[in-house]
ZAZA-586976 format. One record per residue (C-alpha): residue number from 1; residue in one letter; chain; x, y, z. Coordinates in nm, 4 decimals. Layout:
<rs>
{pos: NUM&code: A&unit: A&x: X&y: Y&z: Z}
...
</rs>
This chain:
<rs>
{pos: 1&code: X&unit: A&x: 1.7132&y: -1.3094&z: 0.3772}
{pos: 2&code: X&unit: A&x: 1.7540&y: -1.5334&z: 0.6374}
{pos: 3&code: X&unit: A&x: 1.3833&y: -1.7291&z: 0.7430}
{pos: 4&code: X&unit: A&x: 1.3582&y: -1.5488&z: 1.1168}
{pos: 5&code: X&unit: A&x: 1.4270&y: -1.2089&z: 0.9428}
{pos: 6&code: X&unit: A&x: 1.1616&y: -1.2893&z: 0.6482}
{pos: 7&code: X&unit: A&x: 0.8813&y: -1.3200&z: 0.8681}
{pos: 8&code: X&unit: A&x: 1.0025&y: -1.0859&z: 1.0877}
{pos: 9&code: X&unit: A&x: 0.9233&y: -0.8352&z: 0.7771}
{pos: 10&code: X&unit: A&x: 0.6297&y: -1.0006&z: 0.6692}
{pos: 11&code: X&unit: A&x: 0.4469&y: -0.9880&z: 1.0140}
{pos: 12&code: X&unit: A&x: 0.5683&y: -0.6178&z: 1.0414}
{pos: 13&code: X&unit: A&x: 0.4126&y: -0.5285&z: 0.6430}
{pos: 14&code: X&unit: A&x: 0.1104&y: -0.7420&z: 0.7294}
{pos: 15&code: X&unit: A&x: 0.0039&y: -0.5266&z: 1.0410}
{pos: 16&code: X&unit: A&x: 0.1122&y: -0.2095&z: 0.9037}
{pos: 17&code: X&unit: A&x: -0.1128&y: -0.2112&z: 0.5510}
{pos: 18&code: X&unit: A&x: -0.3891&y: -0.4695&z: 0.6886}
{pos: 19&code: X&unit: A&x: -0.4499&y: -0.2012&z: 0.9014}
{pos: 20&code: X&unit: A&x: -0.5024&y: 0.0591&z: 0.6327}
{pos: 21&code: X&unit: A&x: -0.6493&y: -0.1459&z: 0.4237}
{pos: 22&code: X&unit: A&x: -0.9254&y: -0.1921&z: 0.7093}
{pos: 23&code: X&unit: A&x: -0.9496&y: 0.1093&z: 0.8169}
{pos: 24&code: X&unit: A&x: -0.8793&y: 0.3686&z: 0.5357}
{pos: 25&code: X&unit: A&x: -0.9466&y: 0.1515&z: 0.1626}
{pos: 26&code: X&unit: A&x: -1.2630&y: -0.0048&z: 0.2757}
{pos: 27&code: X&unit: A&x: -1.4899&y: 0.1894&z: 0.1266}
{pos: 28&code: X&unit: A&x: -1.3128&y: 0.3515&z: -0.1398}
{pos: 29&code: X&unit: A&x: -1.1790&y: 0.0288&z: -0.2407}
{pos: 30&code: X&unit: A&x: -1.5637&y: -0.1294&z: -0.2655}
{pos: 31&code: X&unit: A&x: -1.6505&y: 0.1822&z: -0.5134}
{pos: 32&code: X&unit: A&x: -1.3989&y: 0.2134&z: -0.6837}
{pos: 33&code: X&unit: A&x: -1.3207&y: -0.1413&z: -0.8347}
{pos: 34&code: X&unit: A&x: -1.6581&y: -0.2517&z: -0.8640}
{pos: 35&code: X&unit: A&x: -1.8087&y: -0.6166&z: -0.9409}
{pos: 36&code: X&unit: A&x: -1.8608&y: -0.7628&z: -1.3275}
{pos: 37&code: X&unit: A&x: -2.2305&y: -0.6788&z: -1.3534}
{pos: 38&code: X&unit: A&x: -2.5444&y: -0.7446&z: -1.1941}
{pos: 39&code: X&unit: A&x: -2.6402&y: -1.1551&z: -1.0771}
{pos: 40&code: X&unit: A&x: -2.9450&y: -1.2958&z: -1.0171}
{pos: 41&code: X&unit: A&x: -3.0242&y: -1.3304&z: -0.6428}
{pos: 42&code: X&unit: A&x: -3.3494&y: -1.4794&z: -0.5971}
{pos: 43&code: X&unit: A&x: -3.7253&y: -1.4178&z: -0.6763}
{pos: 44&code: X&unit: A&x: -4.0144&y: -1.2676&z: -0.4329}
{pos: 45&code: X&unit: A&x: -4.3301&y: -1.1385&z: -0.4756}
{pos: 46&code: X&unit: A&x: -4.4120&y: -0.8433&z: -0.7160}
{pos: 47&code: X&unit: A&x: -4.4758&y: -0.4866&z: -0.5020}
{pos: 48&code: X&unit: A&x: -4.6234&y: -0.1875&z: -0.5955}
{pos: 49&code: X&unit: A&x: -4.3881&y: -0.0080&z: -0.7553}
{pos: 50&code: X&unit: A&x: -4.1295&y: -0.2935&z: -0.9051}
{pos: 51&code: X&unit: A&x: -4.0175&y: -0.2773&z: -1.2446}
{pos: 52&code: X&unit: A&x: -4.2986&y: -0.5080&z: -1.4553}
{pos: 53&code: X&unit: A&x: -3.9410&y: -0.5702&z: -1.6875}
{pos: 54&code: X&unit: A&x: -3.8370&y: -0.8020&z: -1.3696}
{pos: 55&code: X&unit: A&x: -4.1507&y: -1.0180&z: -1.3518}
{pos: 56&code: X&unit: A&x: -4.0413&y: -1.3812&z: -1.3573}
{pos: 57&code: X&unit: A&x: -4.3640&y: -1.5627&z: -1.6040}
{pos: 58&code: X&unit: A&x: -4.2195&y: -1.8932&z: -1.5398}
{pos: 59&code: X&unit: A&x: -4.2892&y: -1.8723&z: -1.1311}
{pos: 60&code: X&unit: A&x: -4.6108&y: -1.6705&z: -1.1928}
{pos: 61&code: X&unit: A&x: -4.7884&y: -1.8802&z: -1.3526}
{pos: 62&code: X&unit: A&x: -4.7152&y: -2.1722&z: -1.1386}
{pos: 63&code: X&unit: A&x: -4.8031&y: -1.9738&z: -0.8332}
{pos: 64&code: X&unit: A&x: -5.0711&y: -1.7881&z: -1.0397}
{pos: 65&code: X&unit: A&x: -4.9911&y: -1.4422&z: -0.8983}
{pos: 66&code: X&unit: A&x: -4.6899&y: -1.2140&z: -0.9747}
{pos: 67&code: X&unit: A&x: -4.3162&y: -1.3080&z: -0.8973}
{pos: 68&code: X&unit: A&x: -4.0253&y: -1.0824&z: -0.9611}
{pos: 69&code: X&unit: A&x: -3.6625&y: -1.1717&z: -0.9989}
{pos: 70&code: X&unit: A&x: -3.4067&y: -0.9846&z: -0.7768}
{pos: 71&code: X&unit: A&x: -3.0664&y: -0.8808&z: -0.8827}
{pos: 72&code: X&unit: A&x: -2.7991&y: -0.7512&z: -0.7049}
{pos: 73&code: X&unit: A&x: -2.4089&y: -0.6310&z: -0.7654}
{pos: 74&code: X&unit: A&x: -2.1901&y: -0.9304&z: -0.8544}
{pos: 75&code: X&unit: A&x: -1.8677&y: -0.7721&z: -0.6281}
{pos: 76&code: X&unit: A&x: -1.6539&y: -1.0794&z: -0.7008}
{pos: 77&code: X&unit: A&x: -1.3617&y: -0.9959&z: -0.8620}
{pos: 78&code: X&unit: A&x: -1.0291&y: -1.0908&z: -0.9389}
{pos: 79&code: X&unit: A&x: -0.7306&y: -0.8743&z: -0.8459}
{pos: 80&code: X&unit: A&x: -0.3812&y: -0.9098&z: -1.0581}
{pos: 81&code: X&unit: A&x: -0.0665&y: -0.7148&z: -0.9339}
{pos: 82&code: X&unit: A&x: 0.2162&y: -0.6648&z: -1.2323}
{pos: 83&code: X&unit: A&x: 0.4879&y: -0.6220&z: -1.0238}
{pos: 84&code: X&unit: A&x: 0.8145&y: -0.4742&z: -1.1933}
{pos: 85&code: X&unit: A&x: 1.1268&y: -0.6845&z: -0.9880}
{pos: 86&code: X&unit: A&x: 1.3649&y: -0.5003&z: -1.2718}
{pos: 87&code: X&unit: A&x: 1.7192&y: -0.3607&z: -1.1335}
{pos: 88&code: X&unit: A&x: 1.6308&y: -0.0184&z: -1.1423}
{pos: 89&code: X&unit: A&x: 1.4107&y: -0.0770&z: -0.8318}
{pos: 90&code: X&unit: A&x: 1.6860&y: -0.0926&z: -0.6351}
{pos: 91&code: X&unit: A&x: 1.7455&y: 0.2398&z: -0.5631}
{pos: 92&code: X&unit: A&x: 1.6181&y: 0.4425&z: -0.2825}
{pos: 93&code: X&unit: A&x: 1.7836&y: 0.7504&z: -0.1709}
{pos: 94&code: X&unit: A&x: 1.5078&y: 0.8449&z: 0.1625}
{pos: 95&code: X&unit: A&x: 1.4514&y: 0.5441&z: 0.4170}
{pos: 96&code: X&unit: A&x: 1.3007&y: 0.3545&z: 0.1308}
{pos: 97&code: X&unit: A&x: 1.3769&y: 0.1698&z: -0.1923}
{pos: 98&code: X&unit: A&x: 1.1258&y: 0.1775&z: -0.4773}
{pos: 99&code: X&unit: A&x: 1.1038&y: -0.2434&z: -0.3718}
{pos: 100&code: X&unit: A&x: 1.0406&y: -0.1662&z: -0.0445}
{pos: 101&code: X&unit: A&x: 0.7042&y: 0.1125&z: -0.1362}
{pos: 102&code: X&unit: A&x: 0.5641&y: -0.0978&z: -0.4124}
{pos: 103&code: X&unit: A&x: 0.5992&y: -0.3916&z: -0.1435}
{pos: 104&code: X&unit: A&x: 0.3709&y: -0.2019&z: 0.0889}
{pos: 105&code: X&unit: A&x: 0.1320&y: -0.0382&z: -0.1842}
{pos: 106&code: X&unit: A&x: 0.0913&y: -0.3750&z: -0.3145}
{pos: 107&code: X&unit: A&x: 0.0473&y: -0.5766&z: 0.0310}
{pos: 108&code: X&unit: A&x: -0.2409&y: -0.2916&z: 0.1049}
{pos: 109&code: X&unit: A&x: -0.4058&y: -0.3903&z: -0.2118}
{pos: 110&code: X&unit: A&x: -0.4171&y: -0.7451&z: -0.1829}
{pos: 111&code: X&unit: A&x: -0.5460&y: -0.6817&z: 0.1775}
{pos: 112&code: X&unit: A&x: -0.8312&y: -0.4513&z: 0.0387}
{pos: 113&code: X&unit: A&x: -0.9103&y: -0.7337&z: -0.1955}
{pos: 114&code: X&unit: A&x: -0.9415&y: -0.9736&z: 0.0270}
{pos: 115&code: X&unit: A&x: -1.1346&y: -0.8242&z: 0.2770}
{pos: 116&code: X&unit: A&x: -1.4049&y: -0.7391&z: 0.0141}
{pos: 117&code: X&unit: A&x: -1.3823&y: -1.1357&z: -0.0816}
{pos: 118&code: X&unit: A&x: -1.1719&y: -1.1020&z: -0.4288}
{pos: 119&code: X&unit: A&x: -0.9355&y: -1.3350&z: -0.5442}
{pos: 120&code: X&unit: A&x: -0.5717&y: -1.2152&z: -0.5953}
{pos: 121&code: X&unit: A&x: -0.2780&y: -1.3575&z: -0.7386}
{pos: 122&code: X&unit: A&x: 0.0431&y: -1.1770&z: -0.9296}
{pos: 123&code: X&unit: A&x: 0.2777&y: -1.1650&z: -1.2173}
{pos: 124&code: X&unit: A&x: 0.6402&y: -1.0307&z: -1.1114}
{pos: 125&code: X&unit: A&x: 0.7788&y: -0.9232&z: -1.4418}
{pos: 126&code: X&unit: A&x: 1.1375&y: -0.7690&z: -1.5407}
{pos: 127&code: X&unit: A&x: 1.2070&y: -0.8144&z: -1.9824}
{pos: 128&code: X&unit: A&x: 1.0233&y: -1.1702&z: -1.9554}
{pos: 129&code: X&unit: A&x: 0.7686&y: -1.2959&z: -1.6944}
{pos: 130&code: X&unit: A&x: 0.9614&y: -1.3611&z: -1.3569}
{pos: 131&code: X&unit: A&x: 0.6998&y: -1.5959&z: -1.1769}
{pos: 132&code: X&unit: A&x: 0.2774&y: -1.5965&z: -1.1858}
{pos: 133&code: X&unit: A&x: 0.1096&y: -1.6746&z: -0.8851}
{pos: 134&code: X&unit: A&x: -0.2496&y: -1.7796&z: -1.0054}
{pos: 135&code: X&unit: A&x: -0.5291&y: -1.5725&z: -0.8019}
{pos: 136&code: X&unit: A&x: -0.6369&y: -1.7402&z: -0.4825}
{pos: 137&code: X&unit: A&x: -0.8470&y: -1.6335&z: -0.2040}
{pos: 138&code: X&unit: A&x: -0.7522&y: -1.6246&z: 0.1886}
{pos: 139&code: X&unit: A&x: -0.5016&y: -1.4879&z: 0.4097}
{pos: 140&code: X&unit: A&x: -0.2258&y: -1.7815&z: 0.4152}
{pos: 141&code: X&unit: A&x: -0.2425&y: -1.7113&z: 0.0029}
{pos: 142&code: X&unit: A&x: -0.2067&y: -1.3204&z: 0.1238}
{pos: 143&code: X&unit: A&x: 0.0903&y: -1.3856&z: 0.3337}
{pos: 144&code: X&unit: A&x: 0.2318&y: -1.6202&z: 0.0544}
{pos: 145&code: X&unit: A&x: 0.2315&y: -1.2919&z: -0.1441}
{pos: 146&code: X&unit: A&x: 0.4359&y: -1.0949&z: 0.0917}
{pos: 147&code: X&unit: A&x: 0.6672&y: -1.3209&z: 0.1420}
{pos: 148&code: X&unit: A&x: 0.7177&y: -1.3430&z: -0.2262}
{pos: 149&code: X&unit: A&x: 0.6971&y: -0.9752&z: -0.2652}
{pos: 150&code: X&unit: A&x: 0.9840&y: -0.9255&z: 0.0306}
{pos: 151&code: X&unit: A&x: 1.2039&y: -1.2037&z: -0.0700}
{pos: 152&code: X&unit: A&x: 1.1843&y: -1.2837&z: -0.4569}
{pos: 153&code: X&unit: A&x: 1.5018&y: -1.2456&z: -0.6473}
{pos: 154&code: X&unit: A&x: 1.4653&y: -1.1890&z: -1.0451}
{pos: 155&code: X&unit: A&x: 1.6594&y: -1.3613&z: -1.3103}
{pos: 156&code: X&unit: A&x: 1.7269&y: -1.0950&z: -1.5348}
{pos: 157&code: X&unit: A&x: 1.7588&y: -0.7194&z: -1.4576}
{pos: 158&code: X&unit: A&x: 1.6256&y: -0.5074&z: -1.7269}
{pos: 159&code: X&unit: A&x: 1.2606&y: -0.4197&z: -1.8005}
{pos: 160&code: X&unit: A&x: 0.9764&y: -0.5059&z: -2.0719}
{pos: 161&code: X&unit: A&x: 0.6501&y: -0.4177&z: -2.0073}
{pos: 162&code: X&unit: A&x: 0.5362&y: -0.5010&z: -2.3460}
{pos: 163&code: X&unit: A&x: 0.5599&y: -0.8528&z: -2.2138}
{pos: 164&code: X&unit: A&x: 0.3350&y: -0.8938&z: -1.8997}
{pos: 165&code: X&unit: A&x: 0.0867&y: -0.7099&z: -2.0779}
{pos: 166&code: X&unit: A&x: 0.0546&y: -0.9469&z: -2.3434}
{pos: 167&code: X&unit: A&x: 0.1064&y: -1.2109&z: -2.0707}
{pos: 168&code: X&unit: A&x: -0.1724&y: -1.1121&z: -1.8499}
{pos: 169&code: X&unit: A&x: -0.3624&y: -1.0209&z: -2.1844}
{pos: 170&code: X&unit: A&x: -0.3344&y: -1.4352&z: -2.2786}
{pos: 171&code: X&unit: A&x: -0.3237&y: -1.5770&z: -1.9704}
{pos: 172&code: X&unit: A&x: -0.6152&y: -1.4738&z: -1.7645}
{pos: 173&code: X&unit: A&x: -0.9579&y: -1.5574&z: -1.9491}
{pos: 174&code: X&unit: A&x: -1.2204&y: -1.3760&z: -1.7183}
{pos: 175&code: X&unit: A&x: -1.1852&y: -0.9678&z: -1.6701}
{pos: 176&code: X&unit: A&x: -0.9948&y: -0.8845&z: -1.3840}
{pos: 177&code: X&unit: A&x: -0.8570&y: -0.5890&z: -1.2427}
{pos: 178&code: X&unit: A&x: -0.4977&y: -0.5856&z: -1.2752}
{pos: 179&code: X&unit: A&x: -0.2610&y: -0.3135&z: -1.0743}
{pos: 180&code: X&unit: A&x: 0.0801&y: -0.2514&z: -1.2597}
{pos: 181&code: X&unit: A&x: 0.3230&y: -0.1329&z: -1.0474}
{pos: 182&code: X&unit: A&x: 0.6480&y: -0.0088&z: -1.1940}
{pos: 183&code: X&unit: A&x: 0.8890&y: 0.3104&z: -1.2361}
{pos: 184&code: X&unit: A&x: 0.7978&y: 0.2341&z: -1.5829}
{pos: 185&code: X&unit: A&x: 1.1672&y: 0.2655&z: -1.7064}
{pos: 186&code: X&unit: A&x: 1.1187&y: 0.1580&z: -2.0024}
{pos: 187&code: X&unit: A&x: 1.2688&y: 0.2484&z: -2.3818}
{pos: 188&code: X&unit: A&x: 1.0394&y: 0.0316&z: -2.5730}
{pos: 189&code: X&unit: A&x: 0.6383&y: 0.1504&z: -2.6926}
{pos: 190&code: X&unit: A&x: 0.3804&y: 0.0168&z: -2.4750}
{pos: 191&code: X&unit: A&x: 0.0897&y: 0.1921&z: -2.5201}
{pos: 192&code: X&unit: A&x: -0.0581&y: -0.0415&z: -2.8200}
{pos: 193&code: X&unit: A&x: -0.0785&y: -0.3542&z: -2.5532}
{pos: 194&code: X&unit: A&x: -0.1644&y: -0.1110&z: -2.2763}
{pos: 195&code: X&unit: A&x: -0.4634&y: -0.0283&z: -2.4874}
{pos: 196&code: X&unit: A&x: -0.5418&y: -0.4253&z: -2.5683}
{pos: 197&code: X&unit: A&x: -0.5037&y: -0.5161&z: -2.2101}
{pos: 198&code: X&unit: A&x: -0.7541&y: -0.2006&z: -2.0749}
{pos: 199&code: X&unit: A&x: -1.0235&y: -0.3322&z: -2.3257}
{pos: 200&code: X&unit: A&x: -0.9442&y: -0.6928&z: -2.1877}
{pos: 201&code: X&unit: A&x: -0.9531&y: -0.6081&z: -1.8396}
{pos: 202&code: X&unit: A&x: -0.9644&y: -0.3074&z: -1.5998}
{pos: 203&code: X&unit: A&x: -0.5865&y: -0.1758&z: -1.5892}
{pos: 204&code: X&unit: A&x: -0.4565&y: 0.0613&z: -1.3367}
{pos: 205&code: X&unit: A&x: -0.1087&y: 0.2135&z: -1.3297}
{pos: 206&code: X&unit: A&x: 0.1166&y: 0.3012&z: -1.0135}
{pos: 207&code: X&unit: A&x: 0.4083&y: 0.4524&z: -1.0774}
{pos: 208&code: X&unit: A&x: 0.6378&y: 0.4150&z: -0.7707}
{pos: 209&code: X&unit: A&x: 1.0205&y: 0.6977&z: -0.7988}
{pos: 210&code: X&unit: A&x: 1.2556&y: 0.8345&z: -0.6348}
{pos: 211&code: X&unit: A&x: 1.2929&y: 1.2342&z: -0.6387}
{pos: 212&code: X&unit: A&x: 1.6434&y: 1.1578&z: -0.7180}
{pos: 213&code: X&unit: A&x: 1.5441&y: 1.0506&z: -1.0086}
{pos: 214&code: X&unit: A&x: 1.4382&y: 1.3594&z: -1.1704}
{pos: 215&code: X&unit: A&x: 1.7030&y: 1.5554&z: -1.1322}
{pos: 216&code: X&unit: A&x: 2.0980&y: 1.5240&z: -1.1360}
{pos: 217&code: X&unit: A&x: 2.2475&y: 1.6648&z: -0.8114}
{pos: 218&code: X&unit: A&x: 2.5523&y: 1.9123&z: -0.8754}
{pos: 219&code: X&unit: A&x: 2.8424&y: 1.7188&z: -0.6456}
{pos: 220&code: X&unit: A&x: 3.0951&y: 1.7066&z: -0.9223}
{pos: 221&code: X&unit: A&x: 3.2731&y: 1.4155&z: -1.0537}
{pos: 222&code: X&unit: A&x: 3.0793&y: 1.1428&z: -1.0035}
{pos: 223&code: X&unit: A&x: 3.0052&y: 0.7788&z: -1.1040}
{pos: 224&code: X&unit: A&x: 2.6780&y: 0.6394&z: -1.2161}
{pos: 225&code: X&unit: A&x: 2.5661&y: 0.2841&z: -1.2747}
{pos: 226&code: X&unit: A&x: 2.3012&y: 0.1852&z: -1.4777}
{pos: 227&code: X&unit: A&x: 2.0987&y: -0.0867&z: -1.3002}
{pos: 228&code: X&unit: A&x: 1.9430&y: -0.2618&z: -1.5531}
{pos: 229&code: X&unit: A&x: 2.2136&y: -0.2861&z: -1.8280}
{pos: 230&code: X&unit: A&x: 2.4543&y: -0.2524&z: -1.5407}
{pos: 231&code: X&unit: A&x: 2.6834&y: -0.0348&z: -1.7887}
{pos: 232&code: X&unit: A&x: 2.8917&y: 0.2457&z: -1.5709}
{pos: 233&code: X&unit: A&x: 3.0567&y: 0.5640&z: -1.6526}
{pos: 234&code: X&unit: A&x: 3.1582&y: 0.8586&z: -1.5054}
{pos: 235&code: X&unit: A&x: 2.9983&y: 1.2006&z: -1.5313}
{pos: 236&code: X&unit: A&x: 3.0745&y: 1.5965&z: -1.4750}
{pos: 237&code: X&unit: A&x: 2.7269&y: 1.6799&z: -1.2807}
{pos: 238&code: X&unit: A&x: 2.8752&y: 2.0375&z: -1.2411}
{pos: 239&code: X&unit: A&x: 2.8148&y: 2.0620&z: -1.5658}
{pos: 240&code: X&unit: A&x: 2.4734&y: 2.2791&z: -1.5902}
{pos: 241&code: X&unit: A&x: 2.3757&y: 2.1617&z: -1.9345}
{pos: 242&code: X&unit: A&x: 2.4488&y: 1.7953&z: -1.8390}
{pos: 243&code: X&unit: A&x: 2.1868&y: 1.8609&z: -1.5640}
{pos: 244&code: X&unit: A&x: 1.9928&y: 2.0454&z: -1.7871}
{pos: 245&code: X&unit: A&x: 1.9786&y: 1.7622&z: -2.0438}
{pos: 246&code: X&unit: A&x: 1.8896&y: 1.5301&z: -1.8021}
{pos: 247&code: X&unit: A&x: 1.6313&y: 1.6910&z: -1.6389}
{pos: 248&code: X&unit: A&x: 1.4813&y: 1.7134&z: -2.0037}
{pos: 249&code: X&unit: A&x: 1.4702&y: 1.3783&z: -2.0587}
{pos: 250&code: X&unit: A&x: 1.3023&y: 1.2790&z: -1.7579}
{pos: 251&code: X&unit: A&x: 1.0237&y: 1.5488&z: -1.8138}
{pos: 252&code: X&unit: A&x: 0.9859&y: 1.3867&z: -2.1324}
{pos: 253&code: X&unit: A&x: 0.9917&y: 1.0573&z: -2.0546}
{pos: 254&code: X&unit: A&x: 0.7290&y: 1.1642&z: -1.7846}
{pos: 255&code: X&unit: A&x: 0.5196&y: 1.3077&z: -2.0947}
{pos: 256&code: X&unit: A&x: 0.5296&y: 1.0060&z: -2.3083}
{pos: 257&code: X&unit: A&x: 0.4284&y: 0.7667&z: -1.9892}
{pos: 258&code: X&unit: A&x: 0.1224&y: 0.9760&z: -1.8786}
{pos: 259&code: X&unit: A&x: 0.0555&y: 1.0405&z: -2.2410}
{pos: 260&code: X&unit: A&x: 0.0305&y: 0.6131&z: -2.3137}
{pos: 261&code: X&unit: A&x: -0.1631&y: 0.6122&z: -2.0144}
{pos: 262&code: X&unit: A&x: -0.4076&y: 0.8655&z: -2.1434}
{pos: 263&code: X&unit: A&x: -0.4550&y: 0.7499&z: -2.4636}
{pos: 264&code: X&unit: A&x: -0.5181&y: 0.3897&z: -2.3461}
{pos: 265&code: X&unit: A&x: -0.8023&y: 0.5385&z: -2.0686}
{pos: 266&code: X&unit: A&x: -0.6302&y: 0.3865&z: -1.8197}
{pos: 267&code: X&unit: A&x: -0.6179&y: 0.5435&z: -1.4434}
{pos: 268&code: X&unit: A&x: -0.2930&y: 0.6343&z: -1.2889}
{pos: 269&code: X&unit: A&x: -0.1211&y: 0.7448&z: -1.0108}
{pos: 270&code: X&unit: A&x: 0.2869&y: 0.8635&z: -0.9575}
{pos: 271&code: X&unit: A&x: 0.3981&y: 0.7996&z: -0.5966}
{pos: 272&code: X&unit: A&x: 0.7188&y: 0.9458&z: -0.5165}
{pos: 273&code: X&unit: A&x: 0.9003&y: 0.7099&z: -0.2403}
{pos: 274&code: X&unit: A&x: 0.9093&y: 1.0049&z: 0.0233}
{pos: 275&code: X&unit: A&x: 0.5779&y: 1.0799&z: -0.0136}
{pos: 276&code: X&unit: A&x: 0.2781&y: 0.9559&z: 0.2012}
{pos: 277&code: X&unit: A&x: 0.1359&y: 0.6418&z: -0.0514}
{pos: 278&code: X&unit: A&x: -0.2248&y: 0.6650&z: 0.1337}
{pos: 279&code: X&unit: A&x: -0.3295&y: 1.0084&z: 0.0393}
{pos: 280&code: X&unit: A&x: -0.2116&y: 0.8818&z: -0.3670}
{pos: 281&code: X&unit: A&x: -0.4252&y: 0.5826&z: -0.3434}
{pos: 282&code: X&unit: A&x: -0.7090&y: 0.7562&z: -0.1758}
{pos: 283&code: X&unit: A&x: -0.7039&y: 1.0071&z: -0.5023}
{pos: 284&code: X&unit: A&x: -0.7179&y: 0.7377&z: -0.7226}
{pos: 285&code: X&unit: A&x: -0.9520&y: 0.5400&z: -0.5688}
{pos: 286&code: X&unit: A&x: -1.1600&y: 0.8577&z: -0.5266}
{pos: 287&code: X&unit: A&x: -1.1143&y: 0.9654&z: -0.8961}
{pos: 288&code: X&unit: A&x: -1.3062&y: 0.6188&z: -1.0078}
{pos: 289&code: X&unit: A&x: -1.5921&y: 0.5850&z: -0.7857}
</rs>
């Protein structure tokens, strides 16, 4: 993409989901993803009423009447996106691409982070780890992400998300909240480093499809292209039980995916790419507070 037409798109995503992230996340953002525990502020006089557990005995006695500490919500946190930059998030059969929604829905996070003073960074991911961009405060590092996000073109094409997990699971010492954003096509187990990586940090899953996807269209003859294995062959989608078995497999593979996620206690949301992304996020911002 040439440099004119880059920032072109990255001054059109940035007003676009700023905006929602202002306007619409704010709060459900703030209670949803909530800080690492409760910091010490400062100390003040003791008041009818205060907790005698909070009495500072260091500062009383040298002022020789009571002092209690004060606490409040430590709401620093940091924010990882696992973005999937696999082939099969290529396709797009509305005005959209899966690249182009899990662009947006993760632009609108790292806005909402930023505005409530996290740090975010990213791990783009396909079978190994792509590029990590260590978290970072600010809106140049935002727009840094976007651009990345828009223009960043993967070595390899098929999809292991076995891999970030344990990545992420090494790599970043301190909790965080990580958001991994996929279509989760996928062959290979996950849940066991799912599970590792929830108990590690705080992981959420976004599943980002087409409606294409779950269903083979009847048009005849046609040819089909895998993306990530980039295999092709032909197929007879008049055939009903061809469309029948595939239909069965992606009900199934929808199963096992919400099933891992489940099991491992982590929230998740699936976000078709012709459906309205805000009123998805809202849910599962909503389901957490």
């Amino acid at each position: 993409m040439e440099t004119s037409e880059l920032l072109k798109k990255v001054r059109q995503i940035e007003i676009k989901t700023r905006g929602l992230s202002r306007n619409i996340f704010a709060g459900q953002y703030h209670s949803a993803f909530k800080g690492r525990g409760m910091a010490f502020s400062e100390v003040r006089e003791y008041q009818f009423g205060d907790d005698i557990r909070d009495i500072d005995w260091n500062v009383t006695a040298r002022y020789t009447r009571p002092y209690i500490k004060v606490f409040e919500e430590e709401r620093e946190l940091t924010v990882m996106l696992l973005i999937d930059v696999s082939g099969s998030r290529d396709f797009g059969t509305c005005e959209l691409m899966k690249k182009d929604m899990i662009t947006e829905i993760a632009a609108t996070l790292a806005f909402s982070a930023i505005q409530n003073n996290d740090k975010i960074g990213v791990i783009f991911f396909s079978d190994k780890i792509e590029k990590f961009i260590p978290p970072q405060k600010g809106k140049k590092h935002i727009l840094y992400i976007i651009r990345e996000l828009i223009n960043f073109q993967p070595t390899e094409t098929r999809t292991d998300i076995n891999q970030v997990l344990k990545y992420l699971t090494n790599v970043l010492k301190k909790r965080c909240t990580a958001f991994m954003i996929s279509d989760y096509i996928d062959d290979k187990n996950y849940q066991h480093a799912l599970t590792i990586a929830n108990k590690k940090h705080d992981m959420v899953a976004i599943q980002v499809y087409d409606k294409r996807e779950t269903e083979m269209p009847s048009v005849g003859l046609m040819k089909i292209k895998d993306a990530e294995t980039r295999q092709e062959k032909w197929v007879d989608t008049s055939s009903r039980k061809l469309r029948n078995v595939y239909k069965n497999w992606w009900e199934k593979r929808q199963t096992d995916m919400n099933n891992s996620f489940k099991r491992s206690r982590v929230d998740s949301v699936s976000i078709c790419i012709d459906e309205d992304y805000v009123k998805s996020l809202i849910a599962l911002f909503n389901k957490r507070s």
